[in-house]
C-alpha positions as CSV (number, residue, x, y, z in Angstrom):
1,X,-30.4,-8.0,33.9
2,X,-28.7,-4.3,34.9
3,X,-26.3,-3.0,32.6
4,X,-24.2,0.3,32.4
5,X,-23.3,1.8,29.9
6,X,-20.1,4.8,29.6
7,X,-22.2,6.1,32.8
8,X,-20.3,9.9,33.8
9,X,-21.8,11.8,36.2
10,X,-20.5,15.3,38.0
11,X,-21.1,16.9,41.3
12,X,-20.8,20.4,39.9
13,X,-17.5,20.4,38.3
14,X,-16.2,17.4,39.8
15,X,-16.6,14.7,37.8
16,X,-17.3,11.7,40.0
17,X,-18.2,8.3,37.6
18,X,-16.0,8.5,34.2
19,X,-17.6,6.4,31.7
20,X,-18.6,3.2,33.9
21,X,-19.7,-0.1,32.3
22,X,-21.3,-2.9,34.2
23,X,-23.0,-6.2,33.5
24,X,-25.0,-7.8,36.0
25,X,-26.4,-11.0,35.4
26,X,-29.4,-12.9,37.4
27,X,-28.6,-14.1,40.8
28,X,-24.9,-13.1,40.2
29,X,-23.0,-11.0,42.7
30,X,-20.5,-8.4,41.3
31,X,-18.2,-6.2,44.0
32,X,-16.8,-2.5,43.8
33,X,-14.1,-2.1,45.7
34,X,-11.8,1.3,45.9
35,X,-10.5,3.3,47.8
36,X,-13.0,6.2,50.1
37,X,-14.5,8.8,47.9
38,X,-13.1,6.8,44.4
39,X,-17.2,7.1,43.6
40,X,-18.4,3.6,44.3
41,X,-21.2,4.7,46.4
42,X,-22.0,7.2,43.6
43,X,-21.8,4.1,41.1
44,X,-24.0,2.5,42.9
45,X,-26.9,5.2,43.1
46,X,-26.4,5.5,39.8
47,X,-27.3,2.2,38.9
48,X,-30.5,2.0,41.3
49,X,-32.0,5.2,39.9
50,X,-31.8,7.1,42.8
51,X,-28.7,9.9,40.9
52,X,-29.5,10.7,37.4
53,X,-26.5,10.3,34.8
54,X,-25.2,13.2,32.8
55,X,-23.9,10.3,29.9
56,X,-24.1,6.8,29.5
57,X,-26.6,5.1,30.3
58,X,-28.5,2.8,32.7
59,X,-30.6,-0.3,31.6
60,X,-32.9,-2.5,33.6
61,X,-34.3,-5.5,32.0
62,X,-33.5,-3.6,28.6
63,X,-35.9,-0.3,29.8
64,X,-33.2,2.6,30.3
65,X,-33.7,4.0,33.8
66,X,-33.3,7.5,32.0
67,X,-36.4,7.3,30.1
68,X,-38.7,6.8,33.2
69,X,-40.2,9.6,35.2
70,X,-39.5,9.6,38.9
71,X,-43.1,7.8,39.8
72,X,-42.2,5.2,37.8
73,X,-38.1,5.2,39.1
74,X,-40.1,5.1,42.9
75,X,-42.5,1.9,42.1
76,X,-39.4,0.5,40.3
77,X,-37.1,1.1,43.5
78,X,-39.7,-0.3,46.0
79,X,-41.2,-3.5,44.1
80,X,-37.6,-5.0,41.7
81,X,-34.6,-3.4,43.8
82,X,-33.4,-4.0,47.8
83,X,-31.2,-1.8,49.7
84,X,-28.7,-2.5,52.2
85,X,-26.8,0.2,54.0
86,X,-23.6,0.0,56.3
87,X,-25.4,1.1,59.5
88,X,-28.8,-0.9,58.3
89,X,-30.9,2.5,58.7
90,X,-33.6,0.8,60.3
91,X,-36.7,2.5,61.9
92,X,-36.2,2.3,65.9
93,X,-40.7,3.4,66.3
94,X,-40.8,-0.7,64.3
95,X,-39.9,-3.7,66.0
96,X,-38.1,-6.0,64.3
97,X,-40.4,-7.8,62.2
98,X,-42.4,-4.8,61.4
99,X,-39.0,-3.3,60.0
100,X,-38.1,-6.6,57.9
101,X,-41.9,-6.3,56.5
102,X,-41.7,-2.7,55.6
103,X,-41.2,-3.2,51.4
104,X,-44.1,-5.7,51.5
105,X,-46.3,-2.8,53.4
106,X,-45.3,-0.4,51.0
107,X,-46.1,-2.2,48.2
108,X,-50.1,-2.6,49.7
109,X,-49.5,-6.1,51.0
110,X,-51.5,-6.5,54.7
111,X,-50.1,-6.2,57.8
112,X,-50.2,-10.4,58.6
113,X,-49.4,-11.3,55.4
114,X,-46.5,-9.0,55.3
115,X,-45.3,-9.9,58.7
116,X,-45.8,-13.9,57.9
117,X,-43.5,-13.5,55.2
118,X,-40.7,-11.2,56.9
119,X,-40.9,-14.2,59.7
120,X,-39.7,-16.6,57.4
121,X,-36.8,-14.7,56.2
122,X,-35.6,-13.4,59.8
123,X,-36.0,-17.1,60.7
124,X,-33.7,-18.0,57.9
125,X,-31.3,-15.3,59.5
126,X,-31.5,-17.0,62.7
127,X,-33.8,-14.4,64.2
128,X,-36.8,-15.8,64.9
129,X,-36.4,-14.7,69.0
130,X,-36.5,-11.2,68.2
131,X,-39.2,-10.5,65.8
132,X,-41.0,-8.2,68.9
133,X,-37.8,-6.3,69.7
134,X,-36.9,-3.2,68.6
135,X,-33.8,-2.1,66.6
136,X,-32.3,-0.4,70.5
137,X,-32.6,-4.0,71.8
138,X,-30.1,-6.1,69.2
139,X,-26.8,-6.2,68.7
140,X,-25.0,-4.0,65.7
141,X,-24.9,-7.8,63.8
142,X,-28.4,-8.6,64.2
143,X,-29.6,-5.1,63.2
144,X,-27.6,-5.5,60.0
145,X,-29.1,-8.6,59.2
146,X,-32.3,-7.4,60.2
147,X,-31.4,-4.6,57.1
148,X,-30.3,-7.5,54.9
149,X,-34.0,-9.3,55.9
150,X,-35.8,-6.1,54.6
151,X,-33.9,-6.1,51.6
152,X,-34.5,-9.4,50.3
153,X,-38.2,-10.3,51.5
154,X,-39.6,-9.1,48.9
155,X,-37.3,-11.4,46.4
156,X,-36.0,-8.1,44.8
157,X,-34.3,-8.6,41.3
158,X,-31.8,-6.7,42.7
159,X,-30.5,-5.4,46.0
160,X,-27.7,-2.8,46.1
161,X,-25.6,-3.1,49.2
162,X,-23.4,-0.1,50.2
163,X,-20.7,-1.2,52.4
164,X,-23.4,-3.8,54.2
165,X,-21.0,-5.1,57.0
166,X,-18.4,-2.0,57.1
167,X,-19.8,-1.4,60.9
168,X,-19.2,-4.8,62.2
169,X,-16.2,-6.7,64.0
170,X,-15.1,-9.2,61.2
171,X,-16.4,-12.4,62.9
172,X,-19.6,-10.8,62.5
173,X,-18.8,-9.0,59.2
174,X,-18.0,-12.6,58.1
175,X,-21.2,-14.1,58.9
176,X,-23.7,-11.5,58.1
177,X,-22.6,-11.6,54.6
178,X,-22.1,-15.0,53.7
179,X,-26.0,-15.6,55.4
180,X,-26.7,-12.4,52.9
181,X,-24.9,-14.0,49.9
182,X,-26.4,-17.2,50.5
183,X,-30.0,-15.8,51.0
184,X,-29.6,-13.9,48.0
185,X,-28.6,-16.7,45.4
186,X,-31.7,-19.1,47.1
187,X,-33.8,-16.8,45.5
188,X,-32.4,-15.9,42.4
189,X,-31.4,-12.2,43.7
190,X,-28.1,-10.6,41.8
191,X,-26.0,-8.5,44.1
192,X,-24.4,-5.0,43.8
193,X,-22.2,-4.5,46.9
194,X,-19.8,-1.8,47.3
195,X,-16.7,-2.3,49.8
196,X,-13.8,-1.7,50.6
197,X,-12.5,-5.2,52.2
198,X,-10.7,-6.9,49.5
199,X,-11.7,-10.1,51.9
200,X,-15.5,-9.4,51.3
201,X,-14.9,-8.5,47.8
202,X,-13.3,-12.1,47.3
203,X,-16.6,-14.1,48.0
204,X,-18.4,-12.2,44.6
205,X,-18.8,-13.6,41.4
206,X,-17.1,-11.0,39.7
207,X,-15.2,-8.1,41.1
208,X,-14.3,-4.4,39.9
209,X,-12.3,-1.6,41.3
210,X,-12.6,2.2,40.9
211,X,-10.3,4.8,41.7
212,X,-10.3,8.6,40.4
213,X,-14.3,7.5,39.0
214,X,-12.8,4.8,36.9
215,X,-14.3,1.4,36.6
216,X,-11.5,-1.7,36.2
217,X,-13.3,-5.0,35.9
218,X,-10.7,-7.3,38.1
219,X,-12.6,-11.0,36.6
220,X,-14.1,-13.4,39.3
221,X,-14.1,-13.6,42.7
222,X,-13.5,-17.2,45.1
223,X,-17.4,-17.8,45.8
């Protein structure tokens, strides 16, 4: 489904990906751990189309991300790929539901519609009581699975997680990604996710480390 290819890219002189390859198969779940500023997150951004690569390349569904202009890289982003970010990065003007619904509304779907179907995911999340709330009224664990809601309601090909629970205790670490994982293989949605947490890395399919902008495949994970 997403493959990279001998993917470099620089930040000025510094070059911060060297020659990165990645497979990522349907509804698997591959990890990137490392230690900070080893260029996961820049990995990552490089694989979604948001940084452009200076070699290599990126491939989608066999379309290289490289050969679309950014109109197309934007509908691509917003209809096939999720997000999930360590501080969830939700909208605190939305309530709840309204922030778990925003890549249906986006994509042109109406408002009930769109909140109908971000109910059903936040119920499968266990938050079905605070659909009206606002992101200042939950807890740091229920806002990130509020972020992990809005990432998969739209049943996103893919959904790149950069350090998703690196801002939680790790009893609620534990349990907002394994609800995350499991959500995400229900529906047939493979997984980028970028940690740290060797622990978090474990429950992946398959795992890789980087250090110095080098990509080690490390083989599977204990899923």
């Amino acid at each position: 489904m997403l493959v990279a290819d001998g993917v470099d890219l620089f930040y000025g002189p510094s070059q911060a990906v060297r020659g990165a390859s990645l497979v990522l198969r349907r509804g698997e779940t591959a990890a990137i751990t490392g230690p900070s500023g080893s260029g996961k997150s820049s990995l990552l951004y490089c694989l979604a189309g948001v940084l452009p690569v200076v070699a290599g390349e990126v491939r989608f569904e066999g379309s290289s991300l490289g050969d679309l202009g950014d109109e197309e890289l934007s509908a691509l982003r917003r209809s096939r790929f999720g997000f999930v970010f360590q501080y969830g990065e939700l909208l605190p003007e939305l309530t709840v539901e309204e922030n778990a619904a925003l890549p249906l509304r986006l994509a042109g779907q109406r408002k009930p519609a769109a909140l109908a179907a971000a109910g059903e995911v936040l119920g499968r999340l266990g938050l079905a009581d605070l659909r009206t709330r606002r992101p200042s009224q939950v807890s740091g664990g229920q806002s990130q699975r509020v972020a992990v809601a809005r990432a998969l309601v739209h049943r996103p090909a893919v959904v790149f997680a950069d350090e998703p629970t690196g801002s939680l205790d790790s009893a609620n670490a534990t349990a907002v990604l394994e609800e995350f994982l499991t959500l995400a293989r229900s529906q047939g949605t493979a997984v980028v996710l970028v940690t740290h947490d060797a622990d978090v890395a474990a429950k992946a399919d398959t795992r890789y480390t980087m250090v110095d902008g080098v990509l080690t495949a490390q083989g599977r994970g204990q899923r």
